[in-house]
C-alpha positions in Angstrom: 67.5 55.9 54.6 68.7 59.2 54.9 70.0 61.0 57.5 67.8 63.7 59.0 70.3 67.5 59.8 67.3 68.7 61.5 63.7 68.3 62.9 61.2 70.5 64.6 57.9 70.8 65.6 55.5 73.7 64.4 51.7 74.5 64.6 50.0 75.7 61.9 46.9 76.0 63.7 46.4 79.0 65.6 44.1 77.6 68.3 47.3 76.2 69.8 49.2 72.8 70.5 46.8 70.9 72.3 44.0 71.3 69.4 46.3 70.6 66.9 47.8 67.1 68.1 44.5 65.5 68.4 44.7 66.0 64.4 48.0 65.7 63.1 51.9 66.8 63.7 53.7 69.3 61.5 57.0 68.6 61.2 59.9 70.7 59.7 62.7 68.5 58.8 66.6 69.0 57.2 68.5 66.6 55.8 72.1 66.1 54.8 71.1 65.5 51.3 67.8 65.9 49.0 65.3 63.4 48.7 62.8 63.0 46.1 59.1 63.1 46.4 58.4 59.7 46.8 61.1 59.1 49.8 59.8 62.2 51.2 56.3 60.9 51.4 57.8 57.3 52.6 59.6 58.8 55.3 56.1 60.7 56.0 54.7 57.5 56.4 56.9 55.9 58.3 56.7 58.5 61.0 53.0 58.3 60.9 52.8 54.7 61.6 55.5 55.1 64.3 54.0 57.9 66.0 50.3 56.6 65.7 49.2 60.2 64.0 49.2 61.6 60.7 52.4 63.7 60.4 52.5 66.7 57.9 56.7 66.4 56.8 57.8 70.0 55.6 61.6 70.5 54.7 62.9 73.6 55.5 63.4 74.6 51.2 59.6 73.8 50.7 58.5 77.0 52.8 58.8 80.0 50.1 56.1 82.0 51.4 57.6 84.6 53.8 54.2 85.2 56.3 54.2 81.4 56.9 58.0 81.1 57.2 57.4 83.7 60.1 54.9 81.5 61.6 56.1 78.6 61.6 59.8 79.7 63.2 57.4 81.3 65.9 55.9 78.2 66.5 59.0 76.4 66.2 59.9 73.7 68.9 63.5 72.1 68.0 63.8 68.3 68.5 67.5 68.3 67.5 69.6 70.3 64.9 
């Protein structure tokens, strides 16, 4: 498994936290090195049977457009780094 550098939370819903948790978690992760797809999505998994909610996994490279790169660091809620 590999080792996470980084995870945060981040909304993407507007409405606020509260709304949003009922539904599902965005999470932006960093790790040390880059995982394919499929561990991605494993690792997605994983979190989403721990945590007993769907979790939305986003690494930090994935985000390209700029407007949702702003939102989501406003939003952003660090777990560790």
């Amino acid at each position: 498994m590999q080792k996470s550098a980084g995870c945060s939370f981040f909304s993407t819903n507007r409405t606020g936290w509260v709304d949003r948790l009922v539904h599902d978690i965005d999470i932006l992760v960093r790790f040390k090195s880059t995982l394919s797809l499929l561990q991605l999505v494993h690792v997605e998994n994983l979190m989403s049977q721990k945590l007993g909610i769907q979790v939305d996994l986003v690494t930090e490279g994935a985000v390209k457009n700029r407007i949702l790169k702003e939102s989501i660091q406003q939003d952003l809620q660090i777990i560790f780094q």
